[in-house]
ZAMARGU-4260 file (C-alpha; in steps of 0.2 Angstrom, whole numbers, plus 5000, padded with zeros to 4 digits):
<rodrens>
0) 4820/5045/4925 | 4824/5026/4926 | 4840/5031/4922 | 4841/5043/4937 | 4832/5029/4946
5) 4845/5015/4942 | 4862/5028/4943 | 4855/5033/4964 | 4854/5014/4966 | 4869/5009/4962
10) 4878/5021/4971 | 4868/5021/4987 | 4871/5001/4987 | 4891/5005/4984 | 4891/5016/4999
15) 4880/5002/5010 | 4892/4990/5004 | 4907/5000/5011 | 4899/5002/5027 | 4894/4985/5030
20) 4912/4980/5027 | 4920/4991/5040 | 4924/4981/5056 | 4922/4991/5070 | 4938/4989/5082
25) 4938/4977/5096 | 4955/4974/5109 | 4964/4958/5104 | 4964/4950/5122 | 4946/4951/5123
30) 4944/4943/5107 | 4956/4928/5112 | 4968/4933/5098 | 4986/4940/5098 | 4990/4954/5081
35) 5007/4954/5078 | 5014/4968/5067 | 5030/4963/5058 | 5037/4966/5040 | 5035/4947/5037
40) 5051/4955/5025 | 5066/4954/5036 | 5075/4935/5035 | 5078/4927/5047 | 5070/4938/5059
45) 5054/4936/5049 | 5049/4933/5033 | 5033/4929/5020 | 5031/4909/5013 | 5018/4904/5003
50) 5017/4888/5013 | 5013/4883/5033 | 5030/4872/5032 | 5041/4872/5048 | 5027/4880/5060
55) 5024/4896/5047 | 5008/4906/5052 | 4996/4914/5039 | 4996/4931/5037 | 4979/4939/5039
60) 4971/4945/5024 | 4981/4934/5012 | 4986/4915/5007 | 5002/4916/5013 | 5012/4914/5029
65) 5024/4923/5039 | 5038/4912/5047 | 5056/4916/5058 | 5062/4921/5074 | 5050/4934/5078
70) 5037/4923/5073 | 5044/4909/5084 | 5044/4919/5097 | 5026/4928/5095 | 5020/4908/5095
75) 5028/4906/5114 | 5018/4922/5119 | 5003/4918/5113 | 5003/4901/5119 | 5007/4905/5137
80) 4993/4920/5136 | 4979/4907/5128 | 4978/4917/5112 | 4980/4914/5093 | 4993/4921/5083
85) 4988/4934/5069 | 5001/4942/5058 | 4997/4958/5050 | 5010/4961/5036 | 5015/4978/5037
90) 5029/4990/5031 | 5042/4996/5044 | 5035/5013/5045 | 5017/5006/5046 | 5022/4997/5061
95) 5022/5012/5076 | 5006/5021/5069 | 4998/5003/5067 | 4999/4999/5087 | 4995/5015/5091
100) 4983/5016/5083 | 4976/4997/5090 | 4976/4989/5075 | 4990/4979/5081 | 4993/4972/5098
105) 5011/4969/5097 | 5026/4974/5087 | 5039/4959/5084 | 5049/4964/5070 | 5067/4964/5077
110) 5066/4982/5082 | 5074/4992/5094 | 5070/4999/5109 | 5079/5017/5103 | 5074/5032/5115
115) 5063/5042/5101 | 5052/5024/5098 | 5051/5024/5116 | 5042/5040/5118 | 5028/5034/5106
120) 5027/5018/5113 | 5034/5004/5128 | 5047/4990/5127 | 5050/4976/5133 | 5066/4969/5139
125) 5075/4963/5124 | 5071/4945/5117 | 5089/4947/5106 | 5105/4956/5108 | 5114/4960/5091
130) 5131/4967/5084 | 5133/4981/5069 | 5141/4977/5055 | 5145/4984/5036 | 5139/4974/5024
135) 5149/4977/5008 | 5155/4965/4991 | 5172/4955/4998 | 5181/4964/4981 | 5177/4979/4991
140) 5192/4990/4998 | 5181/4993/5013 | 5179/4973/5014 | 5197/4976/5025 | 5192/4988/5035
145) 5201/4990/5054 | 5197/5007/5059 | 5181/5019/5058 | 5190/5031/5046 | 5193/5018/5033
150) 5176/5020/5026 | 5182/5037/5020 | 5173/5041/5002 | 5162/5025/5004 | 5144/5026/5001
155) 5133/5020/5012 | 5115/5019/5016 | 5103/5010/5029 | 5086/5008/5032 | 5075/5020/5035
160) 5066/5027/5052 | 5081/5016/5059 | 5095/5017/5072 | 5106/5010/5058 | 5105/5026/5047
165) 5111/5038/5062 | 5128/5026/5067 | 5135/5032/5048 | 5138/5047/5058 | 5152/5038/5067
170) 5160/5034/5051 | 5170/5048/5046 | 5170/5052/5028 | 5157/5040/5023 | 5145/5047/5013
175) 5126/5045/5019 | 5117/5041/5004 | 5097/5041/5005 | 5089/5028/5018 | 5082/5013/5008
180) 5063/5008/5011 | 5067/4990/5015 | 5085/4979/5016 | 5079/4970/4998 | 5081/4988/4991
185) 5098/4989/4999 | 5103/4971/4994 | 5098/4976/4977 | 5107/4992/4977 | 5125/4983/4984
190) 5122/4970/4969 | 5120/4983/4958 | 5136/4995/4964 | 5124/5010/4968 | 5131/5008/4984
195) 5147/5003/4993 | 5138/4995/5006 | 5125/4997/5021 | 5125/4997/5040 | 5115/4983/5048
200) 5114/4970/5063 | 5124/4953/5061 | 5110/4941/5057 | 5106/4952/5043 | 5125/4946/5037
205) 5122/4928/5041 | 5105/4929/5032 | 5112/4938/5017 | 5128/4926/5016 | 5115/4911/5014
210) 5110/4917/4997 | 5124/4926/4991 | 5143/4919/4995 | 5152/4936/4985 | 5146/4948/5002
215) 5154/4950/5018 | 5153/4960/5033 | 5163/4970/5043 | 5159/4972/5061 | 5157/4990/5068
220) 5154/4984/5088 | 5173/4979/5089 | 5181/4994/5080 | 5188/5007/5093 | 5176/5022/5095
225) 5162/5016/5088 | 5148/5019/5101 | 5133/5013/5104 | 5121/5011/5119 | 5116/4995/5127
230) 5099/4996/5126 | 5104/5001/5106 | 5110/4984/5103 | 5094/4975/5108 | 5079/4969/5100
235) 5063/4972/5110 | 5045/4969/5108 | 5035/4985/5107 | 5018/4987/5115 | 5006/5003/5116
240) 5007/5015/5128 | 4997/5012/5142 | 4993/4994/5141 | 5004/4989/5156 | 4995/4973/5158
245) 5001/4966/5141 | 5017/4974/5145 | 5020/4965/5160 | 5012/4949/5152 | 5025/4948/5138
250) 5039/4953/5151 | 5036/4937/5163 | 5035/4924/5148 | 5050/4932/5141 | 5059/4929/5156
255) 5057/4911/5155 | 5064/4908/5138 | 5081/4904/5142 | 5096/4911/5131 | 5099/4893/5124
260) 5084/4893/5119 | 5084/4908/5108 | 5100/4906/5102 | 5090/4888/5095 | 5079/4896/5087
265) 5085/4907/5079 | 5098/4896/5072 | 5082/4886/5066 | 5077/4902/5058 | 5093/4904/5047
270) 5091/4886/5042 | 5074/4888/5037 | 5072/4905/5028 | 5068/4908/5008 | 5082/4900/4997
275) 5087/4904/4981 | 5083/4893/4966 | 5099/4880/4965 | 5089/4869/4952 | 5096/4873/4934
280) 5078/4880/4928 | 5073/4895/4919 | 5070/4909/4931 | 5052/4913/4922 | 5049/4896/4928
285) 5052/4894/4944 | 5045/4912/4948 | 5028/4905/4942 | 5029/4889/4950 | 5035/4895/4966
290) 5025/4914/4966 | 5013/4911/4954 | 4998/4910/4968 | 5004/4926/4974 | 5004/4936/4959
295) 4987/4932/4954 | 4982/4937/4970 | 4992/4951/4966 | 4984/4957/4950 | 4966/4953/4958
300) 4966/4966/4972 | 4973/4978/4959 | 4958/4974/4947 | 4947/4976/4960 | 4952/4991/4968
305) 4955/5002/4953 | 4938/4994/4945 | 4929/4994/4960 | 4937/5014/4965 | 4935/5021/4948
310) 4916/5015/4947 | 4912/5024/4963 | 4923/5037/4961 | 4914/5041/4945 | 4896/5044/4954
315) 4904/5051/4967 | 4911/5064/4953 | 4893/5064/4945 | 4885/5070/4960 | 4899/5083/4967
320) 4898/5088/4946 | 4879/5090/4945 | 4881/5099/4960 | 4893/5112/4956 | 4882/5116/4942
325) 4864/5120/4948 | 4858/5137/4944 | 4857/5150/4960 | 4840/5148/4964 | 4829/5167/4968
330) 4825/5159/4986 | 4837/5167/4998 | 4839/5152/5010 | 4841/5138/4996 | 4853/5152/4987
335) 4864/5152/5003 | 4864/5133/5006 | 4868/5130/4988 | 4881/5142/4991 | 4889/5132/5005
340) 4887/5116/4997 | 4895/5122/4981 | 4908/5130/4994 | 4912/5114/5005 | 4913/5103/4987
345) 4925/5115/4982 | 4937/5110/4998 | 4935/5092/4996 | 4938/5092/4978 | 4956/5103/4980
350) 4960/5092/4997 | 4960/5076/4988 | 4967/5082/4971 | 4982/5094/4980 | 4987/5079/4993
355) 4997/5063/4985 | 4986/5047/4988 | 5002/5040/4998 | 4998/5052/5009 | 4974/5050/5010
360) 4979/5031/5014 | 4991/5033/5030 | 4979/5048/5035 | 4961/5038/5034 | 4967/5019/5039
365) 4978/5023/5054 | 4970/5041/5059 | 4952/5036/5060 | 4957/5019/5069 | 4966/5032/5081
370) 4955/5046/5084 | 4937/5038/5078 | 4942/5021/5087 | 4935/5013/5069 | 4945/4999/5061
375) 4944/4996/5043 | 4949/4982/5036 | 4964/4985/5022 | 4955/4981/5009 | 4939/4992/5010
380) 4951/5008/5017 | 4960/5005/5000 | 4943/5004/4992 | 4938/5022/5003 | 4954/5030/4998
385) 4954/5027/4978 | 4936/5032/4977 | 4936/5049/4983 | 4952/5053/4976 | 4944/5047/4960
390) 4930/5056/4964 | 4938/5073/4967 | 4948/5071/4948 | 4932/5066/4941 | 4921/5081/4946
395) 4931/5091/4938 | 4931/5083/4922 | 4911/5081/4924 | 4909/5098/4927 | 4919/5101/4913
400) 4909/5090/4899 | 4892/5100/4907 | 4895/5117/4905 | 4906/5116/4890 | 4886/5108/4884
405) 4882/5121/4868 | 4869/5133/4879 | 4857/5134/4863 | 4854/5116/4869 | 4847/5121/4889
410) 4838/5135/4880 | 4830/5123/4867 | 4825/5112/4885 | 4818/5126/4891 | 4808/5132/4878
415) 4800/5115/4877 | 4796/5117/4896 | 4809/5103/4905 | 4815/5106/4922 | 4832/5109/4926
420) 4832/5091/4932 | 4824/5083/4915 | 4837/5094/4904 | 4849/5087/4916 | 4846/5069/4918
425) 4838/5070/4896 | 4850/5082/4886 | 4866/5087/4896 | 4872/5072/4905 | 4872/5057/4890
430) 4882/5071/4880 | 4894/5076/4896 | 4898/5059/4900 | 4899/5052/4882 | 4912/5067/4880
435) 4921/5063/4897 | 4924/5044/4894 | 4941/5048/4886 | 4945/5054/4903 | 4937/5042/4914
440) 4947/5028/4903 | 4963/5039/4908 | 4957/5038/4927 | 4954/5020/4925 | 4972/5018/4920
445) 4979/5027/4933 | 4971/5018/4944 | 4978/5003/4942 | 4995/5009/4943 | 4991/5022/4957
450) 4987/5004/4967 | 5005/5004/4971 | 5006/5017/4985 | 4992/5008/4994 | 5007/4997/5001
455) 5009/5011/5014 | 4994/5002/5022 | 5001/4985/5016 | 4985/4981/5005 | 4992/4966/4995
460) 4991/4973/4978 | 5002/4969/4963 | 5017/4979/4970 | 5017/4973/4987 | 5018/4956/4981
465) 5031/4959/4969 | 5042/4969/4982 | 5038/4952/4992 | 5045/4941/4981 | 5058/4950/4975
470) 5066/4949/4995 | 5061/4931/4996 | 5071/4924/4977 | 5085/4938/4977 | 5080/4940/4959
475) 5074/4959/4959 | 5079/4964/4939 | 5067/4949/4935 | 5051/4949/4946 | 5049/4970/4944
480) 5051/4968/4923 | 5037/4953/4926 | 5027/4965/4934 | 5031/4981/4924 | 5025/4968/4911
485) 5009/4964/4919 | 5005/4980/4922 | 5006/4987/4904 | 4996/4971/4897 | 4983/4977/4911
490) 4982/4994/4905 | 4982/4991/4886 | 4968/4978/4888 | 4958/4991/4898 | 4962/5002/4887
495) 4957/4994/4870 | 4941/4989/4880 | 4936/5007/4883 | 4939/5012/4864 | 4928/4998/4859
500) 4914/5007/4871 | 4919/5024/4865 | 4914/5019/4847 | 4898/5011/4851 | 4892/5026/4857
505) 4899/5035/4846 | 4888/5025/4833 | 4894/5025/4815 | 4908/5033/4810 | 4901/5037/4791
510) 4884/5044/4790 | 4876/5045/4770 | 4870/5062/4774 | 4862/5064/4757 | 4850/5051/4761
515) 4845/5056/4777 | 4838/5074/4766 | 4833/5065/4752 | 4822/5055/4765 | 4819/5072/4775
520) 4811/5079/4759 | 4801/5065/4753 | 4794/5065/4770 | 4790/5085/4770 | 4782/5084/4750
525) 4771/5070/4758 | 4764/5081/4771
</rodrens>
């Protein structure tokens, strides 16, 4: 029973933990602060730097900051408003379901003001007007090109949920390869030769050209019929629906911010975003020196996400498996609750094992903060989400290791009077989870590389800060086989670990079963 005692414990204090860590959602202007949602991804509009250098502000949750134009620019706001700054890192297709969801006041991440994003949420008028061009490698054939049609057979791609996807449309021919997630991936694929190039705005070119002299552009806004509206071609600030005030806050200051001005600082952004290595030093090296903060950070959040998820998902399993198994009482009433109990774990479990995680994260963190009003920090949603999809794959596999118990063993309980409770908690459950641990080991694994979809929510696990610092050093082959490498010393450590328990419990591996009856009978002639 102290077992039972201790096993309740722990998991009511894991849940209490959870609870205390959610922060209930309060509006950024009453709170004197200003959330900007950006990629912190997208030089030299914005971009991630592990240092405060040249007016760089931290990004919330981590140790590093966020620095650029649109960080420039959210600094002006905020100081003609009376607020502080906070950046909250997020993907691009995080950004709209974040402030509408409020977890974000703002969105300042060189977007634009296209009209499907403007019936989800309001605009500003533009803080920057841009040109179209292709970026492509100057030995390209299409590096020459003068009219729409001379991107014929060229493959081409963009980002996606952007208007820069839709305008390969107006180049006839051109084959639409699948939208890339961010414009690292599509730098990566043009070095490559997976692509022949990919559509974006011009200070994606000058910011790409900085780091790499073999790419050029060619520019789309000057070729005849290439069309594109005004309000296309401009950069605006996106504010929720409804919050006119702000709107028309952010509108005034823009409006004193001359075009000298902007065009300043954004030359100051160029000359200040992330630079390749020019220093003739191992790559290994200067990764390390540079990022090395980062990636431990890195592998921490995915230890304690998959440690702390697969701890709670396992009691949470314990209890949904226990549950499951419970003989139909004769009592009509607790027969027909059991009934619906048994019936509504039933849901839960095939919900949370028929759904991709990707998917429970973007649901829970921004669909409770929109409906429920309830913001949750990153950290402890990630925490949420990979314990009840652990969970739901681990009832199963209790469920499993109980009734697949040998029934000679309940009936041998019963005869000797137990409860269903003491044959539970006494006989079946040391053997089921002893039998199970093989599998929990196999969760515990697949935790750890499951981690990597959380960056749908932007929790900066090991992934996230790779994909960070592969956009920031333009060397993409060798921080992801530095973190494929991480990963796979992560999980064969925690797996030789977990063989090490498995043979403890096991006990012996040899037992001299002669003696044991040779002392069995000396013991019986005795008596």
């Amino acid at each position: 029973m102290k077992k039972q005692s201790s096993w309740i414990s722990a998991l009511i204090a894991a849940v209490l933990t959870l609870v205390l860590a959610i922060n209930w959602s309060q509006p950024a202007q009453a709170s004197g602060t200003l959330k900007i949602g950006m990629e912190a991804n997208y030089a030299p509009y914005n971009w991630t730097q592990t240092t405060s250098a040249n007016g760089a502000v931290k990004i919330d949750g981590t140790s590093s900051y966020a620095n650029g134009y649109d960080v420039k620019i959210a600094k002006i706001i905020a100081k003609k408003l009376g607020k502080k700054v906070i950046v909250e890192k997020t993907q691009w297709d995080g950004l709209l379901p974040a402030l509408t969801s409020g977890k974000i006041d703002l969105i300042i991440a060189g977007m634009s003001p296209t009209a499907e994003r403007r019936k989800a949420i309001n605009f500003t008028s533009p803080y920057r007007t841009t040109n179209f061009v292709v970026i492509v490698n100057k030995q390209s054939k299409y590096a020459k090109a003068k009219y729409l049609t001379d991107f014929k057979g060229a493959k081409l791609t963009a980002q996606q949920g952007t208007l820069h996807y839709d305008l390969i449309k107006q180049l006839p021919g051109a084959t639409r390869e699948p939208a890339s997630k961010d414009f690292s991936a599509m730098r990566e694929s043009l070095e490559a030769g997976t692509i022949d190039g990919y559509v974006a705005e011009d200070t994606e070119l000058t910011s790409f050209k900085m780091v790499d002299s073999n790419i050029t552009g060619v520019n789309l806004s000057k070729m005849k019929g290439f069309k594109v509206s005004a309000s296309d071609a401009e950069v605006s600030i996106g504010v929720k629906k409804g919050n006119d005030q702000l709107l028309s806050q952010v509108n005034k200051v823009l409006a004193g911010i001359s075009t000298s001005e902007r065009n300043k600082l954004m030359k100051e952004a160029v000359q200040q975003q992330p630079q390749t290595n020019t220093k003739k030093e191992n790559w290994l090296v200067s990764m390390l020196k540079n990022y090395g903060q980062m990636i431990l950070e890195g592998i921490g959040m995915t230890l304690l996400i998959s440690l702390v998820g697969t701890v709670a998902g396992f009691f949470i399993g314990l209890l949904v498996g226990i549950v499951r198994t419970i003989p139909e009482p004769k009592n009509k009433f607790k027969k027909g609750l059991l009934a619906f109990c048994k019936w509504l774990l039933s849901v839960y479990v095939e919900i949370f094992r028929g759904t991709p995680m990707m998917v429970q994260a973007a649901v829970i963190y921004y669909g409770i903060a929109q409906f429920w009003h309830i913001n949750l920090n990153r950290t402890v949603a990630a925490l949420i989400i990979v314990s009840i999809n652990t969970g739901a794959y681990l009832a199963e596999v209790i469920r499993g290791g109980i009734i697949s118990t040998p029934k000679g063993q309940f009936e041998a309980a019963s005869a000797l009077g137990m409860t269903h409770n003491q044959r539970m908690w006494n006989i079946i459950l040391p053997q089921a989870i002893r039998n199970c641990l093989p599998s929990i080991t196999n969760e515990f694994i697949v935790n750890i590389k499951d981690t990597s979809v959380l960056s749908i929510i932007s929790v900066s696990e090991l992934f996230f800060v790779g994909s960070t610092i592969a956009s920031q050093s333009f060397q993409f082959f060798q921080t992801y086989l530095v973190i494929s490498v991480i990963y796979l010393f992560l999980t064969f450590t925690i797996t030789r670990i977990f063989n090490l328990i498995e043979k403890h419990i096991e006990g012996p591996e040899n037992y001299n079963m002669m003696a044991n009856q040779v002392q069995v009978g000396a013991q019986e002639g005795d008596k």
